[in-house]
C-alpha positions, 0 to 999 in steps of 0.5 A: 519485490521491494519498492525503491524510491527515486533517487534525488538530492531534494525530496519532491513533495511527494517523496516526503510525503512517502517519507512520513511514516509514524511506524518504521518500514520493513522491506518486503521481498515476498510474493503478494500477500493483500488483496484487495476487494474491487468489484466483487473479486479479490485483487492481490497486490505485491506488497513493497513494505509493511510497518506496524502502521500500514502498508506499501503496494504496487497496484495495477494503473487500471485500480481506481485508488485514490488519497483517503479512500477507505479499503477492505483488504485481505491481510494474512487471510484476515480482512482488515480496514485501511485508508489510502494516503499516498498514491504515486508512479511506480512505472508504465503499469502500476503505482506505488500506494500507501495504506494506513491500518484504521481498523483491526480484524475482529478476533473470531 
């Protein structure tokens, strides 16, 4: 699923802010690949786009993600660390979510 931004002649603040990336961002037509521990189980999310830096998914509207909030996910199979730092509308039940990589999966 690849993740669109609203179309519109001037940015709002928050399409900046998803804008601003250290890292180019690769579309992402796959099928979900991160999950993300809530509760004691794994929620997949559907990944929008990936860079080097993080990543972009959808996420159910019931998953309480916030700006800054530090996150486990499972990446590829490997646990990797991240933290939260944009979380929009997508539509009726998810929203967009940006996440920073902070941390490497220890080699094992």
């Amino acid at each position: 699923m690849t993740g669109n931004l609203p179309h519109a002649s001037i940015p709002t603040s928050s399409e900046s802010l998803v804008q601003a990336r250290a890292w180019t961002r690769f579309p992402s037509d796959e099928m979900p690949r991160v999950a993300v521990r809530c509760a004691g189980h794994d929620v997949p999310l559907a990944v929008c786009d990936e860079s080097y830096g993080g990543i972009g998914v959808l996420a159910p509207n019931w998953l309480r993600l916030n700006v800054n909030d530090a996150i486990e996910l499972e990446y590829y199979g490997a646990p990797i660390h991240g933290t939260v730092r944009f979380v929009l509308p997508h539509d009726e039940t998810q929203r967009r979510v940006g996440i920073e990589w902070t941390r490497r999966p220890s080699a094992t």
